[in-house]
C-alpha positions in Angstrom: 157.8 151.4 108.3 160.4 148.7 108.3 160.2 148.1 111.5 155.9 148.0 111.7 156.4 145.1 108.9 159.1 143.4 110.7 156.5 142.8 113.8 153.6 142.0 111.5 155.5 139.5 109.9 157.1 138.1 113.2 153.3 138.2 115.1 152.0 136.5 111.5 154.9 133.7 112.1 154.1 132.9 115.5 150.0 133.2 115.2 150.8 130.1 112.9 152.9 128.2 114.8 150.9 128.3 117.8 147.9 127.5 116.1 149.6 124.4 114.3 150.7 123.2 117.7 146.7 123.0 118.9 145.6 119.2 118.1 142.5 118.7 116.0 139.9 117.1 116.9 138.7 113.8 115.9 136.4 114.0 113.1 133.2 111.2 113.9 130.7 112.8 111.1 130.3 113.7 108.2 130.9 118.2 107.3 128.6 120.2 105.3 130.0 119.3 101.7 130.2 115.1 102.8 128.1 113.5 100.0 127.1 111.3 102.2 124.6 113.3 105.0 123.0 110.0 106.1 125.8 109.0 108.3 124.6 111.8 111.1 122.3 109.8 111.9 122.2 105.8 111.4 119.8 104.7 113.6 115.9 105.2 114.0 113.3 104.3 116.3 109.8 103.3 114.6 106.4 103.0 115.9 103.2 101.6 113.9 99.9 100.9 114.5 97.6 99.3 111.6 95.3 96.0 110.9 95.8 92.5 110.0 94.3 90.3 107.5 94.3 86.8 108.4 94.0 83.4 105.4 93.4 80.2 107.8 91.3 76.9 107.3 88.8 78.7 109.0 86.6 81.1 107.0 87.4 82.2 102.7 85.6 81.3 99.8 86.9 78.7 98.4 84.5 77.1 96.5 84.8 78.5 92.4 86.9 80.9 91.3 89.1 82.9 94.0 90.3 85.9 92.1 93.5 85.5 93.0 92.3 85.4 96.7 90.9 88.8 96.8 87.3 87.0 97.6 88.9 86.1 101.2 89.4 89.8 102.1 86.7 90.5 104.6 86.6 93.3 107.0 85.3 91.0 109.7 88.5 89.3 109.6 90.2 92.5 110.6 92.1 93.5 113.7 94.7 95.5 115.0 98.3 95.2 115.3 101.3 97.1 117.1 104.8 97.2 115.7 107.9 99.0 116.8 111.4 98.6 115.3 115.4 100.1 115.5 116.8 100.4 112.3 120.5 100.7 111.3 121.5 102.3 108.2 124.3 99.5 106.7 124.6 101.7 103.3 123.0 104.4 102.1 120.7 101.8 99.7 120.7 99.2 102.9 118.7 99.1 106.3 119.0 96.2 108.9 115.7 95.6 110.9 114.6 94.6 114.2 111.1 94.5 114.5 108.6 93.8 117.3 105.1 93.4 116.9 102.0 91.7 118.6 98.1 91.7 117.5 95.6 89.6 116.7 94.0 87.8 113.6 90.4 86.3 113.7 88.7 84.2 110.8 84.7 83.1 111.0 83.2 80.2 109.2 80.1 82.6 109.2 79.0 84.2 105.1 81.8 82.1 103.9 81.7 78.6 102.3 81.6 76.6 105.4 78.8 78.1 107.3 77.6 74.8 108.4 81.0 74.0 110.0 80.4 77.2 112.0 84.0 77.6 113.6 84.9 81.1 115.0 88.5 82.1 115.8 91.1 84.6 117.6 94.3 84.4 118.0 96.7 86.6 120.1 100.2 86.6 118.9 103.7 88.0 119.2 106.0 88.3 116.5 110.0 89.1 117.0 111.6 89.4 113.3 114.9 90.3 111.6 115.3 91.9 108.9 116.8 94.2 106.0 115.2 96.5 103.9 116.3 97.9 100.3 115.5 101.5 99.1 114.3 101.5 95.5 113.7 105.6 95.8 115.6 107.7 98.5 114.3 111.1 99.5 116.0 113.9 98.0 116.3 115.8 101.1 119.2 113.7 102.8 121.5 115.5 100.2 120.7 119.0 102.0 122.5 119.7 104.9 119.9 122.3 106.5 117.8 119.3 105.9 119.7 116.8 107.8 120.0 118.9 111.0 116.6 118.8 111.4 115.2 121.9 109.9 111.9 121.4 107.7 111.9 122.3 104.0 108.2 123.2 103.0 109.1 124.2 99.7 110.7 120.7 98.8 108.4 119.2 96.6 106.5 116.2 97.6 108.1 113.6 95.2 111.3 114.6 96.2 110.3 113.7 100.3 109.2 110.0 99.1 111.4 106.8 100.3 110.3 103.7 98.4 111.6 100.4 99.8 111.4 96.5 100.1 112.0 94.0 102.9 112.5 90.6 103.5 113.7 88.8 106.3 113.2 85.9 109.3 111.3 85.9 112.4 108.9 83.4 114.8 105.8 83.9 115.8 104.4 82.6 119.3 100.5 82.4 118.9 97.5 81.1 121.1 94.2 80.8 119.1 91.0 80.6 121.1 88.7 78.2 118.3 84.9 78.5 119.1 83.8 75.1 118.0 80.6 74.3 116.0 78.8 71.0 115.4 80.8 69.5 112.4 84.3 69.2 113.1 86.5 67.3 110.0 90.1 68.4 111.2 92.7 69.2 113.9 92.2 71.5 116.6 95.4 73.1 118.5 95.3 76.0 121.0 98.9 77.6 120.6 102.7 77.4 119.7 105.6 79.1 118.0 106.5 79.0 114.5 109.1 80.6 111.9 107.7 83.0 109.3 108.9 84.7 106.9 107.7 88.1 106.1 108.1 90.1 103.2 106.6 93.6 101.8 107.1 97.3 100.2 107.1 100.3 102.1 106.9 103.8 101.5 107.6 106.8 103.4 107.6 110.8 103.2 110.7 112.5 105.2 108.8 115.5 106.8 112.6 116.3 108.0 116.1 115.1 108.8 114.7 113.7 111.9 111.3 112.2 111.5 109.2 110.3 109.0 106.0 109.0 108.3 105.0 106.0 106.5 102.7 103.0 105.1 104.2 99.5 104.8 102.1 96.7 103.9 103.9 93.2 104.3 103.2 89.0 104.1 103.5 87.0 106.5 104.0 83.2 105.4 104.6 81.0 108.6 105.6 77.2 108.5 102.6 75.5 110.3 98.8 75.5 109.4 97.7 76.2 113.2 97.8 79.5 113.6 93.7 79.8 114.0 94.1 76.7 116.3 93.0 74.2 113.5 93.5 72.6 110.0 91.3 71.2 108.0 91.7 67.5 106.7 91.4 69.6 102.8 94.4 71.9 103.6 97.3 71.7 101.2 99.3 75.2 102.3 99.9 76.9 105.3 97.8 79.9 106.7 99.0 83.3 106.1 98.4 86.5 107.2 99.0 90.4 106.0 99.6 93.8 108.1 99.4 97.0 106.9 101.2 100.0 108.7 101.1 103.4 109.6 104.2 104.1 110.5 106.1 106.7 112.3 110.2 107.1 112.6 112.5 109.5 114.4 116.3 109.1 113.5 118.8 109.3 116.3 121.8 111.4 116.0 125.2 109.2 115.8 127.3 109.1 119.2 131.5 109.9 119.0 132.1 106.3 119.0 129.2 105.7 116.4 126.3 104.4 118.8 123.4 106.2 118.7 122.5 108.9 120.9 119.6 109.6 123.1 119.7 112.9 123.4 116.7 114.0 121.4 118.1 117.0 119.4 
C-alpha cells in the first residue's frame, strides 16, 4: 500500500509540474464573474430610418402667439431621412458617435402666414456628425453573462431592457434647396452650401439581447446659416432649424484579440 501511494503521489507531483510549464493564454475579455460584461463587445453598427421636421423663413405661423413653436409642426413639412452610425463604448456611462445621415426637409408658404408670398421649398442634404452620447439608464441585462453572449431573456422585465441616453456633438451639413419662387419676393435666395450644426437629443432604446437593439431617438439640429431652404427673409433674426426622429436599429460587434472589432457575425 506504500508503494500504490508512493506513485500516486509521484504521478500527482509531476501532473502539476507539467501543467505549470503550459503558458496561459492572453486574457483580451472580460470572464463570466467581470462586473464589467460590456467590454465583449464595444462597438455597434446602427441603422435608422425616420422623418424630419424642418423651421425655415419659408412657411410657420408666425403671426400671434407661437406656443412655443408647436403651431409650426405641419405634416406637410415632413420627409424622410436615413441615418447609420459606429459607436464605441469609451466607458460603460460613455459612447463616442459617428453618424451619417442624408434626407430631405421641405417648407410651403401655402396655410401658413405668408400665403401671398407663395414660396415652396426642398432641400436634399447630407449630414456627417461627431458625437458622444451619455447613458442616464443602462439596461439591466449587460450585468448577465448568458445575456451578453447573445442569448435572449424573455422573462427579463421590460423596464429592466430600457437604455435612456443623451447626445450632443458637432457636424456639417452640405445642402442644395430647390426654392419654387412666387410673385412677392422680400429676401435672399441661395441654391446650396455647407454649414456646421450642432445637434443635440435624447434617445431611448430596448436591448432585445446582448447583440441587438432597437430604438427611438429624436434630436435638434441647429445649423449656423439661414439658407438651408435656399432663402431668408429680410424679417429673420435666427437661423433655420430642423428635427429628426428615429427608428433605430443596433447590432454590437464582438471585440477582436487586439480590441478592434470583429466582423464575424456571431
Amino acid at each position: 500500500m506504500k508503494k500504490i501511494y508512493l506513485l500516486l503521489f509521484l504521478m500527482a507531483c509531476s501532473f502539476y509540474t507539467v501543467n505549470s510549464q503550459i503558458p496561459r493564454p492572453k486574457r483580451f475579455a472580460p470572464s463570466a464573474s467581470d462586473p464589467e460584461l460590456w467590454k465583449l463587445r464595444r462597438y455597434e453598427l446602427v441603422g435608422g430610418i425616420g422623418i424630419t421636421q424642418f423651421f425655415g423663413d419659408i412657411g410657420g405661423f408666425s403671426i400671434g402667439s407661437n406656443a412655443l413653436g408647436f403651431k409650426d409642426f405641419s405634416f406637410r413639412h415632413t420627409r424622410y431621412n436615413f441615418t447609420t452610425a459606429l459607436k464605441y463604448r469609451i466607458t460603460n456611462s460613455i459612447n463616442g458617435r459617428l453618424n451619417l445621415a442624408a434626407g430631405t426637409l421641405h417648407a410651403t408658404d401655402e396655410r401658413g402666414s405668408n400665403e401671398l408670398r407663395a414660396l415652396e421649398t426642398t432641400t436634399a442634404f447630407f449630414e456627417p456628425s461627431l458625437l458622444a452620447e451619455y447613458y442616464i439608464v443602462k439596461s439591466k441585462g449587460e450585468s448577465s453573462y448568458i445575456f451578453q453572449k447573445g442569448k435572449r431573456i424573455v422573462f427579463l422585465p421590460l423596464l429592466s431592457t430600457l437604455n435612456v441616453y443623451a447626445f450632443t456633438g458637432i457636424g456639417g451639413l452640405a445642402y442644395h434647396a430647390s426654392v419654387e419662387k412666387g410673385p412677392v419676393v422680400t429676401g435672399t435666395i441661395k441654391s446650396g452650401g455647407f454649414t456646421m450644426i450642432v445637434p443635440a437629443g435624447i434617445g431611448v432604446s430596448m436591448s432585445y439581447s446582448g447583440k441587438t437593439n432597437f430604438g427611438i431617438e429624436l434630436s435638434g439640429k441647429y445649423p449656423l446659416s439661414d439658407y438651408l431652404d435656399g432663402y431668408t427673409s429680410i424679417f429673420s433674426k435666427t437661423n433655420d432649424v430642423y428635427y429628426f426622429l428615429v427608428f433605430t436599429y443596433s447590432y454590437k460587434l464582438p471585440s477582436g484579440p487586439r480590441g478592434l472589432p470583429s466582423f464575424r457575425f456571431r
